[in-house]
MMTF fields as JSON, N, C-alpha, C and O atoms, coordinates in Angstrom:
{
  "mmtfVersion": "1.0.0",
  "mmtfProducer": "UNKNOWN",
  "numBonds": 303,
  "numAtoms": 304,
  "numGroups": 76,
  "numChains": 1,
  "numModels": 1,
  "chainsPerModel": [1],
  "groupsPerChain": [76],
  "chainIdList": ["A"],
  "bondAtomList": [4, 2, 8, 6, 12, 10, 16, 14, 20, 18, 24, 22, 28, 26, 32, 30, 36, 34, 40, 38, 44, 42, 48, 46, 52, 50, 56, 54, 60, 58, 64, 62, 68, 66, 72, 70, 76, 74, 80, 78, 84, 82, 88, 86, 92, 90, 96, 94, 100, 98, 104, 102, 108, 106, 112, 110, 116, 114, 120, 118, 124, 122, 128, 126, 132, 130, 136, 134, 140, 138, 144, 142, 148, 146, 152, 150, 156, 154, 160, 158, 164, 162, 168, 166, 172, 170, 176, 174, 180, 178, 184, 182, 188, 186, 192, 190, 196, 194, 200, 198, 204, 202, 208, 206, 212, 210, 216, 214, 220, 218, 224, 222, 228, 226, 232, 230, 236, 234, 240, 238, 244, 242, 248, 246, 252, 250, 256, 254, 260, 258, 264, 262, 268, 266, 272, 270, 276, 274, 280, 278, 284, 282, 288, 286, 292, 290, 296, 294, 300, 298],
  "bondOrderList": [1, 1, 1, 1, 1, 1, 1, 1, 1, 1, 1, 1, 1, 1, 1, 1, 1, 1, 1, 1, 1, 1, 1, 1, 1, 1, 1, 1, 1, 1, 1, 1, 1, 1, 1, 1, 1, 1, 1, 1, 1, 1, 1, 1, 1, 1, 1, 1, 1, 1, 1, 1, 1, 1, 1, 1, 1, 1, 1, 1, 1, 1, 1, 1, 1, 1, 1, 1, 1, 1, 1, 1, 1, 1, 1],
  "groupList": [{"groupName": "UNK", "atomNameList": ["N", "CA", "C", "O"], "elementList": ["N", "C", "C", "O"], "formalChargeList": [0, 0, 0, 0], "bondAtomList": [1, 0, 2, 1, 3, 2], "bondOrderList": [1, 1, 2], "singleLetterCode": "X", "chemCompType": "L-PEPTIDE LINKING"}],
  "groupTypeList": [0, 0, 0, 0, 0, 0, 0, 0, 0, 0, 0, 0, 0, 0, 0, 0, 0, 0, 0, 0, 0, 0, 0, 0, 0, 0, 0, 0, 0, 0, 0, 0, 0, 0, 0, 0, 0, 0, 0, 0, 0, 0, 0, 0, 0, 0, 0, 0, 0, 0, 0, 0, 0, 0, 0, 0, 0, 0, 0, 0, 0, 0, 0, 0, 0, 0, 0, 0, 0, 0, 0, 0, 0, 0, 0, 0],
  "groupIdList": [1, 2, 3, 4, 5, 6, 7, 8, 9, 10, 11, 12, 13, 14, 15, 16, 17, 18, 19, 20, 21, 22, 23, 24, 25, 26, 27, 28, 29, 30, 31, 32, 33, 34, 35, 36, 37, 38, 39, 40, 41, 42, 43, 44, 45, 46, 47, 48, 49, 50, 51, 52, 53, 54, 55, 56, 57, 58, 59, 60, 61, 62, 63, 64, 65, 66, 67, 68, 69, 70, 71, 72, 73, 74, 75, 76],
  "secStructList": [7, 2, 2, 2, 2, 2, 2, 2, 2, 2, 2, 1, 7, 1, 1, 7, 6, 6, 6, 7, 7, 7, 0, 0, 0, 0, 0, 7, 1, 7, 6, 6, 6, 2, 2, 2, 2, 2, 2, 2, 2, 2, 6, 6, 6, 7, 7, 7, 7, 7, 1, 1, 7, 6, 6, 4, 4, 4, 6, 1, 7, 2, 2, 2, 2, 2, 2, 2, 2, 2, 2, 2, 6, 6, 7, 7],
  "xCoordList": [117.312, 117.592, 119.067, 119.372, 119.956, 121.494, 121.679, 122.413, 121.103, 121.293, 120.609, 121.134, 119.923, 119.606, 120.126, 119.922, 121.298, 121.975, 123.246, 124.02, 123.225, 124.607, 124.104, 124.911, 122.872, 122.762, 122.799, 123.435, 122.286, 122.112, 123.726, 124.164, 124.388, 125.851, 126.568, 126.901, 126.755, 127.251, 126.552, 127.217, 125.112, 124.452, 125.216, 125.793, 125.194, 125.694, 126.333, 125.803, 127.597, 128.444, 128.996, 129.371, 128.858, 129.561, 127.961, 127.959, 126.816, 125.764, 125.409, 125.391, 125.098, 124.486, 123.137, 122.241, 122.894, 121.565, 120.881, 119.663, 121.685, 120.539, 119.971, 118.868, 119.905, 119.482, 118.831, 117.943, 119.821, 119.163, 118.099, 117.938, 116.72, 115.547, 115.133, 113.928, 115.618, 115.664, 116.153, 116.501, 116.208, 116.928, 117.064, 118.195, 115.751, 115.23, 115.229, 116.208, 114.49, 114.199, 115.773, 115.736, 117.108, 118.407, 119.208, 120.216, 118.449, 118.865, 120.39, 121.367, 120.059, 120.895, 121.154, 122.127, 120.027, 119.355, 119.143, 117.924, 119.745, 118.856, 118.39, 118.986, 117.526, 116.839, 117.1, 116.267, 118.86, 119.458, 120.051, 120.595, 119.979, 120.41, 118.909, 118.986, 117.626, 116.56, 116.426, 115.848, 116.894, 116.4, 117.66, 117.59, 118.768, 119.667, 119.055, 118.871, 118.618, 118.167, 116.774, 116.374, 115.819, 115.064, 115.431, 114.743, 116.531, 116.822, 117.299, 117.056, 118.137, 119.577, 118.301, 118.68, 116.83, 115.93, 114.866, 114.329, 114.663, 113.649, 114.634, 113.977, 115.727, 116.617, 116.919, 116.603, 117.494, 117.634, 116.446, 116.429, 115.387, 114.542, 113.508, 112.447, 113.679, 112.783, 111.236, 110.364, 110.97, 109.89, 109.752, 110.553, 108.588, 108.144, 108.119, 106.969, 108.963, 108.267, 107.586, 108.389, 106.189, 105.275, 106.244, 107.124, 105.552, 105.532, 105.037, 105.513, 103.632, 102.498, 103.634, 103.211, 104.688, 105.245, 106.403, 106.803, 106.931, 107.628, 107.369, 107.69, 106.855, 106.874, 108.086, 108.851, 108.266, 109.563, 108.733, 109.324, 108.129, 107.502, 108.194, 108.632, 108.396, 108.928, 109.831, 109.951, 110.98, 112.086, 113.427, 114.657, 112.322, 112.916, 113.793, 114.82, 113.883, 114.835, 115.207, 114.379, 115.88, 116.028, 114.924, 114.631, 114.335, 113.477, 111.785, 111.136, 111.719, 110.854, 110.938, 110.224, 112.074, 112.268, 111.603, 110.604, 112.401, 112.289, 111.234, 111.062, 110.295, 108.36, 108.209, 107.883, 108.281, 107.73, 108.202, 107.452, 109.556, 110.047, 109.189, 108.603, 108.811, 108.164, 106.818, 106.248, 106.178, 104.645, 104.5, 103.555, 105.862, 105.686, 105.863, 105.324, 106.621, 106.826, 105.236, 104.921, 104.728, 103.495, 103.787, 103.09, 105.02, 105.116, 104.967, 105.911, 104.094, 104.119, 102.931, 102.645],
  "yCoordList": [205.025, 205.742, 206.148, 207.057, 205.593, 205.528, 207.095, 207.901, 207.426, 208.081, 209.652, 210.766, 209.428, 210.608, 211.058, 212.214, 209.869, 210.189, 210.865, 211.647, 210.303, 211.005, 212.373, 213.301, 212.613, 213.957, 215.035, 216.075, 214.847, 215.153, 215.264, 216.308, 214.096, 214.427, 215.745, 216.634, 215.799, 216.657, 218.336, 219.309, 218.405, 219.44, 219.847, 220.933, 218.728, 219.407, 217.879, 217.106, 217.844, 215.985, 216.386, 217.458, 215.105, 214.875, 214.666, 215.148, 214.222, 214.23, 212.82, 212.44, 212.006, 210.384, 210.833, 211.334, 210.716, 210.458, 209.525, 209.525, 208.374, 207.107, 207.182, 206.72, 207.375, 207.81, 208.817, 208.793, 210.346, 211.853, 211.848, 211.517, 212.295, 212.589, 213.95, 213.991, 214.758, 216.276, 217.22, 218.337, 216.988, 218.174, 218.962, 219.446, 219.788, 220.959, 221.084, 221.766, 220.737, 221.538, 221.338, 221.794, 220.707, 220.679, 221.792, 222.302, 222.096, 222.9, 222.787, 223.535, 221.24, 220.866, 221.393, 221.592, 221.481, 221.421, 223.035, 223.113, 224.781, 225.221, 226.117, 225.785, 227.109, 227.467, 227.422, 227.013, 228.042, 227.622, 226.074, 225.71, 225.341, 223.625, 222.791, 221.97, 223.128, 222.295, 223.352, 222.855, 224.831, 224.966, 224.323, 224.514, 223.582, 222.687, 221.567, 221.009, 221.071, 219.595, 219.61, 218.566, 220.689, 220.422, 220.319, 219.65, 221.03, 221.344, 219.961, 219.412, 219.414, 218.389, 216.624, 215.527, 216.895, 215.492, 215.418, 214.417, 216.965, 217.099, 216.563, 216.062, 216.753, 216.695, 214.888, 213.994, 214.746, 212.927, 211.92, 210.97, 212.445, 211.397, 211.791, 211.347, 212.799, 213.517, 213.461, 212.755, 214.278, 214.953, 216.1, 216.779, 216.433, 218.526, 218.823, 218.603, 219.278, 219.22, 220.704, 221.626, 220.997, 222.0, 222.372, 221.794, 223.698, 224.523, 224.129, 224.514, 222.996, 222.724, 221.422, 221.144, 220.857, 220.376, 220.063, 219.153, 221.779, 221.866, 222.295, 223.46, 221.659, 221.087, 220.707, 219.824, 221.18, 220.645, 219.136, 218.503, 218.676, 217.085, 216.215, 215.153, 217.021, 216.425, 216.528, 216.062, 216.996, 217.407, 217.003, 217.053, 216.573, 216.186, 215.24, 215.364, 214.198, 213.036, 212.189, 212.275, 211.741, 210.584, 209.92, 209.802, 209.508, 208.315, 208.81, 208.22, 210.397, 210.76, 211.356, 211.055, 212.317, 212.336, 211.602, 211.876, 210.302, 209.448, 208.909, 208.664, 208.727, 208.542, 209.348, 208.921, 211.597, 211.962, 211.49, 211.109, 211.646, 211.177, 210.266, 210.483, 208.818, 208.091, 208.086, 207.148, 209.073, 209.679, 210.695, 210.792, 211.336, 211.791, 211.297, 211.653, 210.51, 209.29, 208.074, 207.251, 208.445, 207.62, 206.069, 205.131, 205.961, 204.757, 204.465, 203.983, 204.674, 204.859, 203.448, 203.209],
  "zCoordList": [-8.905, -7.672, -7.612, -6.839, -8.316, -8.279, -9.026, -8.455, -10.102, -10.681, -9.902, -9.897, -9.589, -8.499, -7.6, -7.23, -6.766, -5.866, -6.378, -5.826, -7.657, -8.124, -8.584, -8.522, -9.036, -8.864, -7.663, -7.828, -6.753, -5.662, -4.914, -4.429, -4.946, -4.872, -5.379, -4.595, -6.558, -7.239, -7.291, -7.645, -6.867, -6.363, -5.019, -4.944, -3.721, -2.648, -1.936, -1.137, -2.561, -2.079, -0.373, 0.102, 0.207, 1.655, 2.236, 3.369, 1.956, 2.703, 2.278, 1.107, 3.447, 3.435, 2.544, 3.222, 1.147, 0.769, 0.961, 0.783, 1.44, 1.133, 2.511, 2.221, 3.563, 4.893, 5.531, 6.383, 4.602, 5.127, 4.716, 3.542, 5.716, 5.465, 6.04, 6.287, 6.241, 6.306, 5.286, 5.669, 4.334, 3.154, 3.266, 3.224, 3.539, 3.747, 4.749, 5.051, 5.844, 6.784, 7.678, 8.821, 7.244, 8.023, 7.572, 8.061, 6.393, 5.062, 4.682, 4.694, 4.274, 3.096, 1.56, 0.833, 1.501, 0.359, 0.17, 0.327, -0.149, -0.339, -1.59, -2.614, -1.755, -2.926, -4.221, -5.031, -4.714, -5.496, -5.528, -6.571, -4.64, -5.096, -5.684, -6.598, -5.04, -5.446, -6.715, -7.681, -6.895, -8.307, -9.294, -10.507, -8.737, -9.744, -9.888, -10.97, -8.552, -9.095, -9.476, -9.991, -9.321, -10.331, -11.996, -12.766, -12.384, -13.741, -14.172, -15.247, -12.987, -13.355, -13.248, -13.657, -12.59, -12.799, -13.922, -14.395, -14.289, -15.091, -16.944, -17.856, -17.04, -18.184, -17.907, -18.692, -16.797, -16.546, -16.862, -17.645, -15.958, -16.487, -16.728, -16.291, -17.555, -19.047, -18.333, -18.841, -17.095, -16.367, -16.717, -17.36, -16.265, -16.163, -14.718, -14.338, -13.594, -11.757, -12.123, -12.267, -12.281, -11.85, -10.52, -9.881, -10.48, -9.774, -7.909, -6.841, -8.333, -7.681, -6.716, -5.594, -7.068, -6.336, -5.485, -4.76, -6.097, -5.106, -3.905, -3.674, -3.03, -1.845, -0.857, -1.245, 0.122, 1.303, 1.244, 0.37, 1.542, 1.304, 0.669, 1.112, -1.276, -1.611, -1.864, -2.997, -1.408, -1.103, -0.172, -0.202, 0.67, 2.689, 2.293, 2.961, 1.383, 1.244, -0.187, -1.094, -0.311, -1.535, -1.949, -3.139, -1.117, -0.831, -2.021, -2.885, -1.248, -1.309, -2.88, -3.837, -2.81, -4.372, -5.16, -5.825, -5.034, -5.796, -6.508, -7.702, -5.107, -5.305, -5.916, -7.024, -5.878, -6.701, -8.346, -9.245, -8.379, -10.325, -10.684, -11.745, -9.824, -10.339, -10.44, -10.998, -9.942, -9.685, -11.261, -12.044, -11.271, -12.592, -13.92, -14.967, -13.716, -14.99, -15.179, -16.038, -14.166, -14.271, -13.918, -14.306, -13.058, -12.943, -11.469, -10.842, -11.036, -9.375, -8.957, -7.784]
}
């Protein structure tokens, strides 16, 4: 999870990740930053994110991120 936040930092730094649960819809987060951190999680922890999930769902927070990486790593 550490390592995500430091991604997510460096995508868009000065935002509480371990807490913010609006990404998107506060629009923290937008079109060009989730298409960085899709690039900057799929290379970290060697995932594919389809198309099919990018989702504001999974998007809205750290937390949630996180569940999907590990939904895609099969370790959920």
């Amino acid at each position: 999870m550490e390592e995500l936040i430091e991604i997510l930092e460096d995508i868009q730094p000065g935002v509480d990740y371990k807490t913010h649960e609006k990404l998107i819809d506060d629009h923290v987060l937008d079109s060009f930053g989730i298409l960085s951190l899709v690039s900057e999680i799929e290379d970290a922890f060697d995932i594919e994110v389809s198309p099919a999930e990018l989702v504001p769902d999974n998007f809205n927070s750290a937390e949630r991120l996180w569940k999907m990486i590990q939904r895609l790593k099969g370790e959920e």
